[in-house]
Biopython code that builds the backbone (N, CA, C, O; Angstrom):
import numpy as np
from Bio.PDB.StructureBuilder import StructureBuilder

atoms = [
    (1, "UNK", "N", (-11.459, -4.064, 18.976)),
    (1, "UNK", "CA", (-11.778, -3.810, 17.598)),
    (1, "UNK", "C", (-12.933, -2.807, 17.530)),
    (1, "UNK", "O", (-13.844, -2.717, 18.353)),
    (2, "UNK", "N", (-12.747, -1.997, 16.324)),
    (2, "UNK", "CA", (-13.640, -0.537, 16.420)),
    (2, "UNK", "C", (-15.123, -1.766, 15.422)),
    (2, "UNK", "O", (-15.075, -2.671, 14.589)),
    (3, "UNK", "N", (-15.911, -1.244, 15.968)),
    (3, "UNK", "CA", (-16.899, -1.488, 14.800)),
    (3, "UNK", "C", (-17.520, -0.569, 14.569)),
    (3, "UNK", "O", (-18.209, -0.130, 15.489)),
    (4, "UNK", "N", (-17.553, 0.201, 13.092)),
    (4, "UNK", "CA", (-17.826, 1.278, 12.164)),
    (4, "UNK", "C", (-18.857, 1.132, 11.462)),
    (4, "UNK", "O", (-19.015, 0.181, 10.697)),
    (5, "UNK", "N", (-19.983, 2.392, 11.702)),
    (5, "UNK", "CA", (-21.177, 1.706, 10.818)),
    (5, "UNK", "C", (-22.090, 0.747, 10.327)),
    (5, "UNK", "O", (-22.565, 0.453, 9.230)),
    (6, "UNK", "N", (-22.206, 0.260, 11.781)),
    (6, "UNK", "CA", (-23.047, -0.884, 11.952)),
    (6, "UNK", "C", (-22.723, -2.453, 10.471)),
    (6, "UNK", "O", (-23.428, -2.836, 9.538)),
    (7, "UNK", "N", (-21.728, -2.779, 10.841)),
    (7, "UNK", "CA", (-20.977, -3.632, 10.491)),
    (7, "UNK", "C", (-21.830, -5.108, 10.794)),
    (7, "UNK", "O", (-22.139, -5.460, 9.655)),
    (8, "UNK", "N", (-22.146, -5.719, 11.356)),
    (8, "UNK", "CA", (-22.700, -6.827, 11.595)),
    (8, "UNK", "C", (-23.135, -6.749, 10.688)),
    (8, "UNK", "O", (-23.293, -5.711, 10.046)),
    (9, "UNK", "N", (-23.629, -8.466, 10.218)),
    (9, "UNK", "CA", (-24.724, -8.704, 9.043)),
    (9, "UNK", "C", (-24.071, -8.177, 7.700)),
    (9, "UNK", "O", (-24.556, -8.741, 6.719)),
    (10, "UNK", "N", (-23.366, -7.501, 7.486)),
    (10, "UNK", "CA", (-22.923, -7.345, 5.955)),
    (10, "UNK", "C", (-22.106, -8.165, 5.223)),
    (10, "UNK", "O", (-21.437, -8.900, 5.950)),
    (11, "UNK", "N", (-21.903, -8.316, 3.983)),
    (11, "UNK", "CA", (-21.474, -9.881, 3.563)),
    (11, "UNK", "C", (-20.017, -9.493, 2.869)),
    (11, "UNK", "O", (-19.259, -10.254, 2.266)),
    (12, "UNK", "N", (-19.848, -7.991, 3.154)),
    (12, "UNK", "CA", (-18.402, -7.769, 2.947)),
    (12, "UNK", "C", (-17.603, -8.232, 4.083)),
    (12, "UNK", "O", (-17.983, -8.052, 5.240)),
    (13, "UNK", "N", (-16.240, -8.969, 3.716)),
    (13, "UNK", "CA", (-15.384, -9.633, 4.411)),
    (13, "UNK", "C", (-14.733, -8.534, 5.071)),
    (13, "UNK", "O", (-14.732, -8.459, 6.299)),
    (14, "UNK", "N", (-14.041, -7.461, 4.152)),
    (14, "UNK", "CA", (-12.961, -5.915, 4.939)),
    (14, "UNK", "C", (-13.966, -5.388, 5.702)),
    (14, "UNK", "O", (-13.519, -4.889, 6.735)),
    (15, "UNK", "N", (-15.432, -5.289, 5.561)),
    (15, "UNK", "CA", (-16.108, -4.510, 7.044)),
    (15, "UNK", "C", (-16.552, -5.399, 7.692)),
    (15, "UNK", "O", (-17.266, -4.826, 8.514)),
    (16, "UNK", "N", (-16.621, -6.782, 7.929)),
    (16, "UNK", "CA", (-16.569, -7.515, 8.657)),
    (16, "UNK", "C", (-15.498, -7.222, 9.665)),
    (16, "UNK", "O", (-15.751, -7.421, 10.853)),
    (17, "UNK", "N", (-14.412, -6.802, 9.325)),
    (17, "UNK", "CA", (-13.351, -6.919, 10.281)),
    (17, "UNK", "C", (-13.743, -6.237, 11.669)),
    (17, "UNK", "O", (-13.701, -6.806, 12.760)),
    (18, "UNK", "N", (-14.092, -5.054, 11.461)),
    (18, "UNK", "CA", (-14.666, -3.795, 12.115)),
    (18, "UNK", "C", (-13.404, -3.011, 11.889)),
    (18, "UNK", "O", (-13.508, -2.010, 12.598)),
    (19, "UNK", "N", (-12.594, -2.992, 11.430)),
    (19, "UNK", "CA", (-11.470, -2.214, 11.217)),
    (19, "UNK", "C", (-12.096, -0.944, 10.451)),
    (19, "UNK", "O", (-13.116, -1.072, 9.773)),
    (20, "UNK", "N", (-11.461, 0.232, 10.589)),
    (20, "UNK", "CA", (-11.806, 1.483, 10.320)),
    (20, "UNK", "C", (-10.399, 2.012, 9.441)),
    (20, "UNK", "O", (-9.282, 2.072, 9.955)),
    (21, "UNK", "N", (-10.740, 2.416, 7.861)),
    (21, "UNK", "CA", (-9.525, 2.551, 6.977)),
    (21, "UNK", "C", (-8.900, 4.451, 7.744)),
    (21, "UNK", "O", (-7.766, 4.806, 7.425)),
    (22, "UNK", "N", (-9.587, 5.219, 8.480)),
    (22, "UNK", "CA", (-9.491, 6.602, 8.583)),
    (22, "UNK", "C", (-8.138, 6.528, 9.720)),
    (22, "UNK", "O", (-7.584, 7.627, 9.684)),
    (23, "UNK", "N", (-7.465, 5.628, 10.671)),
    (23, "UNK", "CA", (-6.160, 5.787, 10.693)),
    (23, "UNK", "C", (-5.356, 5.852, 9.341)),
    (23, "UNK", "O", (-4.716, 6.815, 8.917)),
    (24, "UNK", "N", (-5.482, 4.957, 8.916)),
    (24, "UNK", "CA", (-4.585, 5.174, 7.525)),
    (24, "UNK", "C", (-4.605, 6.009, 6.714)),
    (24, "UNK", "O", (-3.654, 6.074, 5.936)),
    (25, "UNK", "N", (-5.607, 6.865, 6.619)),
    (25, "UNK", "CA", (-5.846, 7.697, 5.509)),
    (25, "UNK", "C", (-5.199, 8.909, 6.444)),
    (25, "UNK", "O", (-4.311, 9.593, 5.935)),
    (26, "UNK", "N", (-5.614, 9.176, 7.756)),
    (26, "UNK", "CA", (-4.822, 9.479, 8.944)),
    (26, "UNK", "C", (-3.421, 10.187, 8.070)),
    (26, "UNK", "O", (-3.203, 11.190, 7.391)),
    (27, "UNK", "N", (-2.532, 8.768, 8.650)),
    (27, "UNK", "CA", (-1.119, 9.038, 7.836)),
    (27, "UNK", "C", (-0.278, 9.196, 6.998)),
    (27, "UNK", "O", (0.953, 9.162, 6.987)),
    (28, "UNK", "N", (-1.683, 9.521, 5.696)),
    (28, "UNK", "CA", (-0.900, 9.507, 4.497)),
    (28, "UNK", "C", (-0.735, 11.151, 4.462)),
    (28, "UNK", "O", (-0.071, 11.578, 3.517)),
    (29, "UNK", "N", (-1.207, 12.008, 5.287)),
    (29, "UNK", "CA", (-1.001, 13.536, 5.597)),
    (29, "UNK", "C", (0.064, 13.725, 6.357)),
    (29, "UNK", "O", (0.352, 14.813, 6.856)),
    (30, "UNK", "N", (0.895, 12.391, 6.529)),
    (30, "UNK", "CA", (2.190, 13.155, 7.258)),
    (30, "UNK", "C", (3.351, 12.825, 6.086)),
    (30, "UNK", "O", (4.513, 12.888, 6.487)),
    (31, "UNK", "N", (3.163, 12.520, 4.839)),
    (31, "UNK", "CA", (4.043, 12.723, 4.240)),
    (31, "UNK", "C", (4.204, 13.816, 3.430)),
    (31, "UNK", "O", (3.322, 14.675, 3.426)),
    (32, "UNK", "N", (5.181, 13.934, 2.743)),
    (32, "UNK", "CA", (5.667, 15.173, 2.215)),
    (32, "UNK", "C", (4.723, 15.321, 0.094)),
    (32, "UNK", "O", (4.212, 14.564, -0.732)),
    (33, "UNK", "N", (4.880, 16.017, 0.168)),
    (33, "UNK", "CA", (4.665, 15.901, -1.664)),
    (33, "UNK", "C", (5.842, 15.035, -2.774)),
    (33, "UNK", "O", (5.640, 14.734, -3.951)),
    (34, "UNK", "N", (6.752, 14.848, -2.167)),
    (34, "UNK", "CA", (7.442, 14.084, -3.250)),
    (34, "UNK", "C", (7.045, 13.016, -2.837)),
    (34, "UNK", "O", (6.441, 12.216, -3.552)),
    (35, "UNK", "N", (7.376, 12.781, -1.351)),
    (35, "UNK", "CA", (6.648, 11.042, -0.655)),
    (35, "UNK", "C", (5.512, 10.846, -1.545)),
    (35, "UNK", "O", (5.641, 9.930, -2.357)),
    (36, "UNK", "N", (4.252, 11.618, -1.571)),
    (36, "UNK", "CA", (3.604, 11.197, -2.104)),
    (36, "UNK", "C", (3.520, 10.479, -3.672)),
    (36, "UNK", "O", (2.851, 9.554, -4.133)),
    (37, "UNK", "N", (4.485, 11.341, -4.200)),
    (37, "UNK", "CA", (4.524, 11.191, -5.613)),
    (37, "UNK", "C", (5.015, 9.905, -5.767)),
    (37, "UNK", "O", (4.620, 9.015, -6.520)),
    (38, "UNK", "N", (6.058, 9.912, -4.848)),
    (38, "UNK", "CA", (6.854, 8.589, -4.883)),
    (38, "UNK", "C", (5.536, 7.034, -4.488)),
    (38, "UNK", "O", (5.332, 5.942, -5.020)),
    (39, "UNK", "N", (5.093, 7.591, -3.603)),
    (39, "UNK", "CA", (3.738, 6.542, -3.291)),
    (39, "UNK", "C", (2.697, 5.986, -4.372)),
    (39, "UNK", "O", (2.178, 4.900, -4.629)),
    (40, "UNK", "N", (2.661, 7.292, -4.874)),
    (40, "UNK", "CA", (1.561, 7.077, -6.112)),
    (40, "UNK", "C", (2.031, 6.186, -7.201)),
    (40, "UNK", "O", (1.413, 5.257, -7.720)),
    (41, "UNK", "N", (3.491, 6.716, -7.520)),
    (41, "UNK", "CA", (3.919, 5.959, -9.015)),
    (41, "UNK", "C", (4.184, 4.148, -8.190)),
    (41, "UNK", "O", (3.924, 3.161, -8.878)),
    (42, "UNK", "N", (4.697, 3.977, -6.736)),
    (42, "UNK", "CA", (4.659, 2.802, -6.487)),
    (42, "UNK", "C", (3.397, 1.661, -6.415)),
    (42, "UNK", "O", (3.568, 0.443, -6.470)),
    (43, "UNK", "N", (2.385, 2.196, -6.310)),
    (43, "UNK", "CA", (1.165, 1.773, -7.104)),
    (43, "UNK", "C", (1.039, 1.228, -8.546)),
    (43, "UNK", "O", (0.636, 0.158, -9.001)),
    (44, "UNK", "N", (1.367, 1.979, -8.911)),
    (44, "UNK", "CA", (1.507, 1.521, -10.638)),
    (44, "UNK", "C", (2.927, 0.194, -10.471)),
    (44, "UNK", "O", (3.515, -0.149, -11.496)),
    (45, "UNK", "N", (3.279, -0.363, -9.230)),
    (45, "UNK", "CA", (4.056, -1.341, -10.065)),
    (45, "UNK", "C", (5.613, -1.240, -10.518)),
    (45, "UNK", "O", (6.405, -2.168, -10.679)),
    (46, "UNK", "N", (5.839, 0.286, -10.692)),
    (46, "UNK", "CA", (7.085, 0.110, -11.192)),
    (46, "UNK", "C", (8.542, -0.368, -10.174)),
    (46, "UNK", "O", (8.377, -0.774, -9.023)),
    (47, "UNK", "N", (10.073, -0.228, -10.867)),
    (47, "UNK", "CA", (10.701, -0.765, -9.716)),
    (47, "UNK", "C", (11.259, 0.388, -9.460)),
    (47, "UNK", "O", (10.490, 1.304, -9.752)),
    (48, "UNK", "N", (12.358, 0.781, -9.002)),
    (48, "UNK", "CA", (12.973, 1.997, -8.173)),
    (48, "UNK", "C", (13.827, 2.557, -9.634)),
    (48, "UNK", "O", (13.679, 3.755, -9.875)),
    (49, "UNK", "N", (14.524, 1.916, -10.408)),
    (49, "UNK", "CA", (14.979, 2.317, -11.244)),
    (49, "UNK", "C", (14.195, 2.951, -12.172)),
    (49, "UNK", "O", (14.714, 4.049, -12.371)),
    (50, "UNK", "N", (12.944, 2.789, -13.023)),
    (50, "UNK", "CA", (11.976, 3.608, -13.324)),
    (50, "UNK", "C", (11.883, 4.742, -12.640)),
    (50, "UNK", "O", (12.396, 5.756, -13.112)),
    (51, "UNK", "N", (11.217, 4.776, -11.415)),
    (51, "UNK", "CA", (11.053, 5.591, -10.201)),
    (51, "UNK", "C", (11.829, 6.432, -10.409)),
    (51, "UNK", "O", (11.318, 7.552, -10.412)),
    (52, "UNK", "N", (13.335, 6.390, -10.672)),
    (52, "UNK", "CA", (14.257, 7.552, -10.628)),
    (52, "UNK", "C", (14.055, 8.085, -12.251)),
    (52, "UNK", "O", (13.638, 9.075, -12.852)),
    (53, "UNK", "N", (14.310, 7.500, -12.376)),
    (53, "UNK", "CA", (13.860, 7.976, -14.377)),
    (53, "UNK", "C", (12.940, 9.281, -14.136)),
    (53, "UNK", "O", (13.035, 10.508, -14.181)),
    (54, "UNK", "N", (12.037, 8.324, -13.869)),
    (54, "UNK", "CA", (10.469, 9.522, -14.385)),
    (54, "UNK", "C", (10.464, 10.278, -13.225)),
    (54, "UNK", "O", (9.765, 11.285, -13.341)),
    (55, "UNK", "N", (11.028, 10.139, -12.086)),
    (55, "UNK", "CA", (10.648, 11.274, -10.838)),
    (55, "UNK", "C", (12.210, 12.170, -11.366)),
    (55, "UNK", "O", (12.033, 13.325, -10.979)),
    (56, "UNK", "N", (13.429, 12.092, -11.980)),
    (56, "UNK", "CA", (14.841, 12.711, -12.474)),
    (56, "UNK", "C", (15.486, 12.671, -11.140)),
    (56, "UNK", "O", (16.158, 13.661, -10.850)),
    (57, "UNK", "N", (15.419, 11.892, -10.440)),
    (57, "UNK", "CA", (16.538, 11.396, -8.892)),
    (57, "UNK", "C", (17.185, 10.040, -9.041)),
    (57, "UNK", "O", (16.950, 9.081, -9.777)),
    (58, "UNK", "N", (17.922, 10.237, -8.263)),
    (58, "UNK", "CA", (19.017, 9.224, -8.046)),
    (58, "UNK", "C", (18.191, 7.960, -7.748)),
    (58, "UNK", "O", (17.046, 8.338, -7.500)),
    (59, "UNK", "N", (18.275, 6.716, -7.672)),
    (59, "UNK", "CA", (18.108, 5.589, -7.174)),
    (59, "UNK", "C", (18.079, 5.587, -5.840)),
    (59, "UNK", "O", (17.020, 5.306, -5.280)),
    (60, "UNK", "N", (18.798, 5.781, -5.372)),
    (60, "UNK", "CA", (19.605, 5.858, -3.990)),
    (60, "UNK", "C", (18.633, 6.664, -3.442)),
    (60, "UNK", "O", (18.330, 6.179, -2.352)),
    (61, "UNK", "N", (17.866, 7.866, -3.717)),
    (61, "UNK", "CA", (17.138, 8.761, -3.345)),
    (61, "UNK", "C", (15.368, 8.095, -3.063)),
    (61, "UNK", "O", (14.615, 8.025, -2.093)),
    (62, "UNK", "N", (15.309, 7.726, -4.428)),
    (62, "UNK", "CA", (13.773, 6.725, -4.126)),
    (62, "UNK", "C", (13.706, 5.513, -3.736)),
    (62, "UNK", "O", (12.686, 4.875, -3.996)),
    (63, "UNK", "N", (15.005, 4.782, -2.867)),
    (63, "UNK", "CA", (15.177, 3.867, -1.841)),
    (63, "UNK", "C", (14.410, 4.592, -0.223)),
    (63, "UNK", "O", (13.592, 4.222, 0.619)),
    (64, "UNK", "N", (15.461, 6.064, -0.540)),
    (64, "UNK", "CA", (15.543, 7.067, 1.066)),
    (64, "UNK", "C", (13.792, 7.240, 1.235)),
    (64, "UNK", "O", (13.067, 7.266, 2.230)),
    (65, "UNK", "N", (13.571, 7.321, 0.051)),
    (65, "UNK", "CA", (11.874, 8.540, -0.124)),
    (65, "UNK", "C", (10.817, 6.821, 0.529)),
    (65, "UNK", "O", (10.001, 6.953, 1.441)),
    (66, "UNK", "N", (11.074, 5.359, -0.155)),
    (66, "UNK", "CA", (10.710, 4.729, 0.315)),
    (66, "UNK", "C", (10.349, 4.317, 1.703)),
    (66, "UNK", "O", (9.223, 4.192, 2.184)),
    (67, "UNK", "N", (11.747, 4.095, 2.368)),
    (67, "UNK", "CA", (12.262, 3.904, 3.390)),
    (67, "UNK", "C", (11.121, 4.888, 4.385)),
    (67, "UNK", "O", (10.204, 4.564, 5.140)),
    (68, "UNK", "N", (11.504, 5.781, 4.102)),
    (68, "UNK", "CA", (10.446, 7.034, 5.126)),
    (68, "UNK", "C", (9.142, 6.760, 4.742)),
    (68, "UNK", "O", (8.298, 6.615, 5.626)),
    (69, "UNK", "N", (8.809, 6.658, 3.482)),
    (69, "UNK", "CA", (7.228, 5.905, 3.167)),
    (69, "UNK", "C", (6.765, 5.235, 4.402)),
    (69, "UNK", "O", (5.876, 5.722, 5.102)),
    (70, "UNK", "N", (7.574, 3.726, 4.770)),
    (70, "UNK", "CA", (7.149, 3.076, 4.745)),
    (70, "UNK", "C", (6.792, 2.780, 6.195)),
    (70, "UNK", "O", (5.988, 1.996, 6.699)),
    (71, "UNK", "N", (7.804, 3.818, 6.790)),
    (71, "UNK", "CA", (7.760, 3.695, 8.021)),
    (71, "UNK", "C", (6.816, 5.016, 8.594)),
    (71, "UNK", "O", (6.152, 4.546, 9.518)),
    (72, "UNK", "N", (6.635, 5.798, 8.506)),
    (72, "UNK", "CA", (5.327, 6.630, 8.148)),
    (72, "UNK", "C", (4.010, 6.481, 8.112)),
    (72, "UNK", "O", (3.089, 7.168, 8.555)),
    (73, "UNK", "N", (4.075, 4.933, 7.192)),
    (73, "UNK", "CA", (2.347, 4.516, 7.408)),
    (73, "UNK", "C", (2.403, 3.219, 8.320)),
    (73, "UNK", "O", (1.412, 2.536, 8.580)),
    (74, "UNK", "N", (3.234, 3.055, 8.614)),
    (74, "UNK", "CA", (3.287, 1.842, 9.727)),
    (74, "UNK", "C", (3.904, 0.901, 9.181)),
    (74, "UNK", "O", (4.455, 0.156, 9.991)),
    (75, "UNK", "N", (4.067, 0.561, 7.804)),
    (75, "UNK", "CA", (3.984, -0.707, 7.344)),
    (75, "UNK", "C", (5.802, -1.222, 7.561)),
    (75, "UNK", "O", (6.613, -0.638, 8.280)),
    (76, "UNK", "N", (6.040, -2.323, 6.799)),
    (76, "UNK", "CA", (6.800, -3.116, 6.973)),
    (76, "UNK", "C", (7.375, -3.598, 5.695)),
    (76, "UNK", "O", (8.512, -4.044, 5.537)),
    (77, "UNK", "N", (6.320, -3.433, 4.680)),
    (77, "UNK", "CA", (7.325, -3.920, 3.215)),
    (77, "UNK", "C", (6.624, -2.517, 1.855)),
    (77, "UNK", "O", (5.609, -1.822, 1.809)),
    (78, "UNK", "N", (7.743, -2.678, 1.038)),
    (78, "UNK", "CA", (7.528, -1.916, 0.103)),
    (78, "UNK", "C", (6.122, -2.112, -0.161)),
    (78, "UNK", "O", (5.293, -1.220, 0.018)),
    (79, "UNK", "N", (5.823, -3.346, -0.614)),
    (79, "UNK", "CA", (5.024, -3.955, -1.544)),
    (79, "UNK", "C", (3.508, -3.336, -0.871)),
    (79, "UNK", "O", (2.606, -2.834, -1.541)),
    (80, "UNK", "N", (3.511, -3.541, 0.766)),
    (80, "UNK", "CA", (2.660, -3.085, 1.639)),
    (80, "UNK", "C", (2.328, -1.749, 1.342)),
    (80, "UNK", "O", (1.133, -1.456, 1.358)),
    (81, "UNK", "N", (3.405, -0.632, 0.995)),
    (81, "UNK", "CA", (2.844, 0.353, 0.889)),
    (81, "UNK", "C", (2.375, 0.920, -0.850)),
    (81, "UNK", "O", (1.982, 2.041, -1.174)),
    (82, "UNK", "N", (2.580, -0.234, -1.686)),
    (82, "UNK", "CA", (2.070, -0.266, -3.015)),
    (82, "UNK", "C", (0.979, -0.522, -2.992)),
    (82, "UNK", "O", (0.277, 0.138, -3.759)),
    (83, "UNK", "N", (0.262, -1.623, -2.092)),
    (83, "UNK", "CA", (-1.144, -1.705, -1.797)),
    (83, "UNK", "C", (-1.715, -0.724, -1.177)),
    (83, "UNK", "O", (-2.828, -0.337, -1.534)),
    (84, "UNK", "N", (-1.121, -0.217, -0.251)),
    (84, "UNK", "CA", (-1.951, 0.905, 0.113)),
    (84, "UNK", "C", (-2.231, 2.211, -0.874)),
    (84, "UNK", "O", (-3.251, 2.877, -1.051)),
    (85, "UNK", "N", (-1.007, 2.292, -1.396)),
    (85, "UNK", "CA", (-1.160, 3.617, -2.646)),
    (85, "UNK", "C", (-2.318, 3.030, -3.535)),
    (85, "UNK", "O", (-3.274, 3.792, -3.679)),
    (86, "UNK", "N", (-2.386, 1.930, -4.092)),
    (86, "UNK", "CA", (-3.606, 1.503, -4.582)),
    (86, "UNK", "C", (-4.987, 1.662, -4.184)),
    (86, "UNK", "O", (-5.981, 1.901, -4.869)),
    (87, "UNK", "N", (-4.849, 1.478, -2.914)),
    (87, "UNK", "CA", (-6.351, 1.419, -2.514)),
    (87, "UNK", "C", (-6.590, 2.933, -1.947)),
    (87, "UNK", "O", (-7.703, 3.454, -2.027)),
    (88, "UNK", "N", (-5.470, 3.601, -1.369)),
    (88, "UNK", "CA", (-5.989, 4.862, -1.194)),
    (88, "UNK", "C", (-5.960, 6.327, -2.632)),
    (88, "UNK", "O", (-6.255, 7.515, -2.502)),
    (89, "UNK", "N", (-5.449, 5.510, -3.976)),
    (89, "UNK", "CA", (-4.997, 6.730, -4.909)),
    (89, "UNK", "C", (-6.163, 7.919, -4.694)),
    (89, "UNK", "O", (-5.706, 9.044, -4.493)),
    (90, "UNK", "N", (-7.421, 7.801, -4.713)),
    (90, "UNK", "CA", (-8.149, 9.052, -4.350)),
    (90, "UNK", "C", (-7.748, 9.508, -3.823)),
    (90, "UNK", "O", (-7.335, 10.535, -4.361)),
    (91, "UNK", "N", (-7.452, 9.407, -2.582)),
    (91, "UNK", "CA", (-6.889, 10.515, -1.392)),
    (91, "UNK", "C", (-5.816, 11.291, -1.296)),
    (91, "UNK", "O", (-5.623, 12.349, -0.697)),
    (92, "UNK", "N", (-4.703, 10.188, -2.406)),
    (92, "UNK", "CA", (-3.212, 10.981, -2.790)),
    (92, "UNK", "C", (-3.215, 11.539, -4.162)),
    (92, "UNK", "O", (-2.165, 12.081, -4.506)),
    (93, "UNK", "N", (-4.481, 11.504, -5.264)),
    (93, "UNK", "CA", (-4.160, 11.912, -6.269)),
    (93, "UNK", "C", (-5.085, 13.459, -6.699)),
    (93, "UNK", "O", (-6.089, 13.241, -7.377)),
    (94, "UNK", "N", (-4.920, 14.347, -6.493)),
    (94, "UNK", "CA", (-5.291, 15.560, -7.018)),
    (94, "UNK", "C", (-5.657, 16.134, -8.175)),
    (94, "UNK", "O", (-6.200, 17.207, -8.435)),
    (95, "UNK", "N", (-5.204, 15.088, -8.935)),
    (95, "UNK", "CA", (-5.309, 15.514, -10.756)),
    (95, "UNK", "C", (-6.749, 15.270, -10.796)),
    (95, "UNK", "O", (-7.087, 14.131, -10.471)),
    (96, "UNK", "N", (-7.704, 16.119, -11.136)),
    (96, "UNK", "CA", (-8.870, 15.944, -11.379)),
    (96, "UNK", "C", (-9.556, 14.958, -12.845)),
    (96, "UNK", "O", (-10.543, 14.224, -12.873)),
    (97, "UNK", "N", (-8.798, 15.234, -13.695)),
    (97, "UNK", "CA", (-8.711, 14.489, -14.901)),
    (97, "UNK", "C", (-8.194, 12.688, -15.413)),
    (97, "UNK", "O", (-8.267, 12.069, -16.474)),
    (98, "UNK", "N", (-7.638, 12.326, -13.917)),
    (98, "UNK", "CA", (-7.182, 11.440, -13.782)),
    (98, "UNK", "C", (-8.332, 10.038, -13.998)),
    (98, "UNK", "O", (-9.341, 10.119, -13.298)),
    (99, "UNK", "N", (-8.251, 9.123, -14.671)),
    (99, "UNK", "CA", (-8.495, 8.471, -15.252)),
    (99, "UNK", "C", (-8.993, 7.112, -13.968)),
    (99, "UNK", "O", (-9.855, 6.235, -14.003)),
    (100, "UNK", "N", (-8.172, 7.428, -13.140)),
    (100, "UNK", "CA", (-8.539, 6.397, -11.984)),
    (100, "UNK", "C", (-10.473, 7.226, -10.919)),
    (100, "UNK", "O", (-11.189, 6.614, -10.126)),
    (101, "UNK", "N", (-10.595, 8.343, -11.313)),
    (101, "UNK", "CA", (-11.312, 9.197, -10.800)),
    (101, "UNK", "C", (-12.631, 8.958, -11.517)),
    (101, "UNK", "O", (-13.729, 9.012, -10.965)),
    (102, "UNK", "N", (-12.360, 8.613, -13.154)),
    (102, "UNK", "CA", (-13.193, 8.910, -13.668)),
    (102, "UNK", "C", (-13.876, 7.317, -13.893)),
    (102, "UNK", "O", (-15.032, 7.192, -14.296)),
    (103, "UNK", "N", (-13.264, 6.496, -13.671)),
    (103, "UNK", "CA", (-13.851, 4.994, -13.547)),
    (103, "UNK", "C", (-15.388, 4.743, -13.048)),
    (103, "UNK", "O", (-15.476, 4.639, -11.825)),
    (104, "UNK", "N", (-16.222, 4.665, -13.541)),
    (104, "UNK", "CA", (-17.731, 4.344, -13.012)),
    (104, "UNK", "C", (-17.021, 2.965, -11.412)),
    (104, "UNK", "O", (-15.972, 2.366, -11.648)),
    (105, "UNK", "N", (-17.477, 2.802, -10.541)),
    (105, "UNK", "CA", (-17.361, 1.359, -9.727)),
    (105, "UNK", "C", (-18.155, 0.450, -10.346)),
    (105, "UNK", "O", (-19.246, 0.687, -10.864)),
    (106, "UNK", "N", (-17.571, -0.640, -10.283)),
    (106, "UNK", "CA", (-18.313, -1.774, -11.183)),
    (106, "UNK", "C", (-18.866, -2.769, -10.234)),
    (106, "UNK", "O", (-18.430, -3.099, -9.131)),
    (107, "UNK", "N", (-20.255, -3.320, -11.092)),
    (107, "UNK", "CA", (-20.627, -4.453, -9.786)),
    (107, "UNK", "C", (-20.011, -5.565, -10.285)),
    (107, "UNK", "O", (-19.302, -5.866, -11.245)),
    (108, "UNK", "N", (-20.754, -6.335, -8.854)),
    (108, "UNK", "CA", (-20.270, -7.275, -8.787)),
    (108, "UNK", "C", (-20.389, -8.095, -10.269)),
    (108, "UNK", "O", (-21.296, -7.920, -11.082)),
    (109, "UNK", "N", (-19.384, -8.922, -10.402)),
    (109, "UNK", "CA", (-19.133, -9.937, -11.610)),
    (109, "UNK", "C", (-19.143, -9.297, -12.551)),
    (109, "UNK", "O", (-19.481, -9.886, -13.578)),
    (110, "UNK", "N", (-18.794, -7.845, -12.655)),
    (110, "UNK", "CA", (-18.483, -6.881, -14.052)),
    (110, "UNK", "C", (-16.999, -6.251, -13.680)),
    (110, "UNK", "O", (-16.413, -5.996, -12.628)),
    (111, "UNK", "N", (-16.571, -6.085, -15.671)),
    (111, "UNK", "CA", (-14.964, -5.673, -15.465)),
    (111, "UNK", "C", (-15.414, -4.667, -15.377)),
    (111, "UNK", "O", (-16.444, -4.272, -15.922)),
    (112, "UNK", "N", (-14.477, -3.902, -14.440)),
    (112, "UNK", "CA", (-14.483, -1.981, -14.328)),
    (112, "UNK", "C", (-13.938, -1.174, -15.925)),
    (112, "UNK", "O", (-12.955, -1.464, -16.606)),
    (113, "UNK", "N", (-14.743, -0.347, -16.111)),
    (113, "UNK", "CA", (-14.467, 0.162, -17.384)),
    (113, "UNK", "C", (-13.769, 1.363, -16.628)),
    (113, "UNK", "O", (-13.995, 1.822, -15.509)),
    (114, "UNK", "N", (-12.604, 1.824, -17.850)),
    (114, "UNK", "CA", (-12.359, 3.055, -17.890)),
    (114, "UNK", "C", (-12.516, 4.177, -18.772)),
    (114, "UNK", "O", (-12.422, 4.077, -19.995)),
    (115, "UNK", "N", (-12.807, 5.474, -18.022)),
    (115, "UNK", "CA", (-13.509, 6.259, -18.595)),
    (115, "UNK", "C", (-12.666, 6.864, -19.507)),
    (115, "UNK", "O", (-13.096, 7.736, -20.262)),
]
sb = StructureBuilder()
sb.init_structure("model")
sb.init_model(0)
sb.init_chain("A")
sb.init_seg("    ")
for serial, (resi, resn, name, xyz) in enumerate(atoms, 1):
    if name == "N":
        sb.init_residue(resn, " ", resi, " ")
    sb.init_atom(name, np.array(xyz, "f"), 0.0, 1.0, " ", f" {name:<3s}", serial, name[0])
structure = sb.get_structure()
């Protein structure tokens, strides 16, 4: 196990691990721009049928775009790589205006406002 930044003693549980998120962020540069797109909107939750709606592809197509997702970042279930689009959207989202960007971080025992 890597330990990153002097990790001991901190009362966060995820850097407790000593795990280091920069493989993962790693592999989200080996996907393509629609992958991504497709990554991003799977964050938000939606199901594949949406997905084809608002991306104008087949079903069948944002199964394929999944499929390569998922195996790409290592993972093993859709849902796995919905969490990850979540926790990494900075890194996959470019829109400067984007609303997830503009969120102050909230402390502890406060709701996160959006900007």
């Amino acid at each position: 196990m890597t330990n990153w930044g002097g990790t001991t003693g901190t009362t966060c549980p995820y850097r407790r691990t000593g795990h280091s998120p920069e493989p993962g962020i790693r592999r989200l540069e080996a996907l393509t721009d629609r992958e991504r797109e497709v990554l991003l909107l799977l964050g938000t939750g939606v199901g594949n049928r949406e997905l084809s709606r608002e991306l104008g592809i087949a079903e069948r197509t944002v199964k394929a775009h999944i499929s390569h997702i998922v195996a790409k970042l290592g993972q093993q279930t859709r849902t796995q790589v919905a969490i990850v689009s979540a926790l990494a959207h900075n890194a996959l989202c470019d829109e400067p205006s984007c609303s997830r960007h503009l969120a102050p971080i909230a402390s502890r025992g406060q709701k996160p406002t959006i900007a």
